[in-house]
ZANUPA-442072 format. One line per 5 residues: number of its first residue (from 1); for each residue x, y, z of N, C-alpha, C. Coordinates in nm, 2 decimals. Layout:
N
NUM	X:Y:Z:X:Y:Z:X:Y:Z; ...;
//
This chain:
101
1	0.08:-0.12:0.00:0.00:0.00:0.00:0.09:0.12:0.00; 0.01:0.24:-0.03:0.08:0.39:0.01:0.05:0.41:0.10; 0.13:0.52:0.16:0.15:0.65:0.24:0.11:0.80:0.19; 0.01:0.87:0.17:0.05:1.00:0.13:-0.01:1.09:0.21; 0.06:1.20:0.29:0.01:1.31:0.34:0.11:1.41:0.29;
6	0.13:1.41:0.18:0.17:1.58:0.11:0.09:1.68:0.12; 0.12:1.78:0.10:0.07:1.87:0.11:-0.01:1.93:0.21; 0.01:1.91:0.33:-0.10:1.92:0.48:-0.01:2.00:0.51; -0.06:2.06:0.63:-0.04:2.17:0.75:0.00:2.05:0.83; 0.07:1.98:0.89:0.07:1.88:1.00:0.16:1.94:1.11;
11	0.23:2.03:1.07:0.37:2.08:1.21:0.39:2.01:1.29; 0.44:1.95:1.23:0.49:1.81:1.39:0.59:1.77:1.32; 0.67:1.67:1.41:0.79:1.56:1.42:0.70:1.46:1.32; 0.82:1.40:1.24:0.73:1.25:1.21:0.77:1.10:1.30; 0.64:1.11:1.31:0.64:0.98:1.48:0.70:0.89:1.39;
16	0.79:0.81:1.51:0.88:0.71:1.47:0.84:0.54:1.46; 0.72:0.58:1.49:0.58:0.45:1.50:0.62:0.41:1.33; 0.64:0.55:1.24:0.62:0.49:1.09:0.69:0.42:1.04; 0.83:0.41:1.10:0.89:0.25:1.06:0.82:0.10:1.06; 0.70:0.11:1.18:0.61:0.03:1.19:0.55:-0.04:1.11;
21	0.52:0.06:0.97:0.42:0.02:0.84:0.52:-0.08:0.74; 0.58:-0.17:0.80:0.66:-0.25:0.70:0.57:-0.32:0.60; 0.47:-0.33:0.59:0.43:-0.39:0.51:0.36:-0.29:0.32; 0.45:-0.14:0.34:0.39:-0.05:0.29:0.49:-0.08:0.18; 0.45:-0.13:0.03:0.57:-0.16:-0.09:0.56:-0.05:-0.17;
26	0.51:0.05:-0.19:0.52:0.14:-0.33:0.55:0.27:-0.28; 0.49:0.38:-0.20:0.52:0.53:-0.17:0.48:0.55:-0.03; 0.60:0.65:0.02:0.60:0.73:0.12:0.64:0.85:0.11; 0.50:0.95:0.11:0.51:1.05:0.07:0.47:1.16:0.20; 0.55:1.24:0.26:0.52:1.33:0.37:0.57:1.48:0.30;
31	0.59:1.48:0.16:0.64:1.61:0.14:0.56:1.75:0.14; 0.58:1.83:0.11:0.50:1.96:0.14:0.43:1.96:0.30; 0.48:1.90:0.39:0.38:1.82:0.49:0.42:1.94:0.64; 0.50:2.05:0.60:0.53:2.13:0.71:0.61:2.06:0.87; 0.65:1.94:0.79:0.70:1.83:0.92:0.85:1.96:0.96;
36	0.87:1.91:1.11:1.02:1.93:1.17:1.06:1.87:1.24; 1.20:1.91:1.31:1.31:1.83:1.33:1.39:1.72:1.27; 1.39:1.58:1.31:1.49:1.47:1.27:1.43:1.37:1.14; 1.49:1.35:1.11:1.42:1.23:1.01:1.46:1.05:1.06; 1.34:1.05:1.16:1.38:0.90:1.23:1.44:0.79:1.17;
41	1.54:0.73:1.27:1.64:0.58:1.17:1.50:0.48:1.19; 1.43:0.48:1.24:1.31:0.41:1.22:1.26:0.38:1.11; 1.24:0.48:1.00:1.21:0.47:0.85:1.29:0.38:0.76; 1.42:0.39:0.82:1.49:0.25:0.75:1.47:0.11:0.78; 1.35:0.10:0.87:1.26:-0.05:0.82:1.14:-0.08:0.79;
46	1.12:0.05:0.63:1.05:0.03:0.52:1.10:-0.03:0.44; 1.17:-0.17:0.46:1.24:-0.21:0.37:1.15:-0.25:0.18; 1.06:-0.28:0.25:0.96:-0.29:0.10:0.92:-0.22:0.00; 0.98:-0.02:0.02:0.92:0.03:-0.05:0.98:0.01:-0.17; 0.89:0.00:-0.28:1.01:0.02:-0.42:1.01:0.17:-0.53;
51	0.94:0.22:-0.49:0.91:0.36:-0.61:0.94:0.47:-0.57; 0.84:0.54:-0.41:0.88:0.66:-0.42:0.87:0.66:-0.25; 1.03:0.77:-0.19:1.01:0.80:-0.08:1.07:0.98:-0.08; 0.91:1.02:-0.03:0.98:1.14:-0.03:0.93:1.29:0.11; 1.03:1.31:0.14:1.03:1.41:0.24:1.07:1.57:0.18;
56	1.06:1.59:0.10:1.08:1.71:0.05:1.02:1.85:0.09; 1.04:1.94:0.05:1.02:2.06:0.13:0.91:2.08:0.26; 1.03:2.01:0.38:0.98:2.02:0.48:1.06:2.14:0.56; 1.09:2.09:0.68:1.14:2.16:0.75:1.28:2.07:0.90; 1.35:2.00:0.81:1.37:1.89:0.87:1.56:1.93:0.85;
61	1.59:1.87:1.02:1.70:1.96:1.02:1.76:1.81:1.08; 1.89:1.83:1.09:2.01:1.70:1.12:2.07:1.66:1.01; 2.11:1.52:1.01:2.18:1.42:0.94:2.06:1.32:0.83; 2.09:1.29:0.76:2.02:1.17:0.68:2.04:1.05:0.77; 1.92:0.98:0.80:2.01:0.84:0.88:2.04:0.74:0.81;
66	2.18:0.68:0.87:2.23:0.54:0.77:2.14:0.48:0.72; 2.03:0.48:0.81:1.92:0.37:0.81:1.85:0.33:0.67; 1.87:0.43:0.65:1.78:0.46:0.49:1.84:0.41:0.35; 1.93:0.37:0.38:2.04:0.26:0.34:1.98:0.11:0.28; 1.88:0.11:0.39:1.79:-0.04:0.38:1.71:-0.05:0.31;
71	1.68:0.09:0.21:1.52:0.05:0.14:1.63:0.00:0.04; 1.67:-0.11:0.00:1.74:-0.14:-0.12:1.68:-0.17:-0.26; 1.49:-0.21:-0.25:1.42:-0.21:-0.32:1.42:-0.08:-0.40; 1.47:0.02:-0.37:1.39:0.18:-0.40:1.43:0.16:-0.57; 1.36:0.18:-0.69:1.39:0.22:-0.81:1.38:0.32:-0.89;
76	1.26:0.44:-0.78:1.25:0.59:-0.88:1.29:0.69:-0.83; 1.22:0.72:-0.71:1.23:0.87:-0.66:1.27:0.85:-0.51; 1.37:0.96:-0.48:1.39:0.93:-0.34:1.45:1.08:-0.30; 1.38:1.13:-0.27:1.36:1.30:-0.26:1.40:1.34:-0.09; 1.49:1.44:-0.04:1.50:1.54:0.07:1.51:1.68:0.04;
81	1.51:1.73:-0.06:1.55:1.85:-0.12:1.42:1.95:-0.03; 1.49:2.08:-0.03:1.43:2.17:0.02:1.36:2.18:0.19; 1.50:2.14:0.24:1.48:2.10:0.38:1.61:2.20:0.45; 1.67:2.14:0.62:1.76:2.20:0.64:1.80:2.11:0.70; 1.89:2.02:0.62:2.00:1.91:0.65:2.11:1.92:0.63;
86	2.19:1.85:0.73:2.33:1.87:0.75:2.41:1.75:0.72; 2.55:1.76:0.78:2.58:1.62:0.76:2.64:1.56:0.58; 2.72:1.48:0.58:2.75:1.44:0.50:2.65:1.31:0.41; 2.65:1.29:0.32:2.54:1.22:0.27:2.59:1.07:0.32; 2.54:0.99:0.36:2.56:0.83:0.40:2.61:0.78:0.29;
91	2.72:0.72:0.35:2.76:0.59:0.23:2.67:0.48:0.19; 2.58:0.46:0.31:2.47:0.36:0.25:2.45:0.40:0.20; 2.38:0.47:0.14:2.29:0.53:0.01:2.29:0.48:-0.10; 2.45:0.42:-0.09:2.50:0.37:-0.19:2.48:0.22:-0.22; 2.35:0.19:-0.14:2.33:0.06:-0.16:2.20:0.06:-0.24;
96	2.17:0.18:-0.23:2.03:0.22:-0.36:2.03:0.20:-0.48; 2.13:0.06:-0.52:2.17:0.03:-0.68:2.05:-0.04:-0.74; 1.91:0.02:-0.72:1.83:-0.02:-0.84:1.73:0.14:-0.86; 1.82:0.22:-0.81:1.78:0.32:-0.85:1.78:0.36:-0.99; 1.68:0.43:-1.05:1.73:0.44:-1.23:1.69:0.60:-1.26;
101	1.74:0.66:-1.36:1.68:0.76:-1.42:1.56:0.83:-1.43;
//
């Protein structure tokens, strides 16, 4: 199944419960969603998603977590842009090899 709450007013953290939804295979979408603070290592056991994860223009401040390393399924879109993240980008990331154009 999806995930989408784009585009909402939500001003909050994203609860870390959402690593929970492991059984979610295609999109996780919280972008335009006014979220802040961290972006939980909990998210890195969505291992099932395969298309699209995206956090984009939020308001989301820290590091990327390794964790995110684990969606290894991912093959389209995998979006942070327009946020305020720090940090060097994870070497996991680099296990995102079915990512494509």
């Amino acid at each position: 199944f999806d995930f989408y709450l784009s585009g909402n007013s939500l001003s909050s953290t994203i609860p870390t419960q959402l690593g929970q939804l492991d059984q979610m295979s295609s999109s996780f979408d919280l972008s335009w969603a006014d979220l802040s603070s961290t972006i939980p290592t909990e998210l890195g056991q969505l291992v099932r998603i395969t298309s699209n994860f995206d956090l984009q223009s939020n308001s989301l401040s820290s590091a990327i977590p390794t964790q995110l390393g684990h969606l290894d399924l991912m093959s389209f879109s995998f979006s942070f842009g327009s946020n305020s993240l720090s940090s060097a980008i994870p070497t996991q990331l680099g296990q995102l090899v079915q990512m494509s154009s």
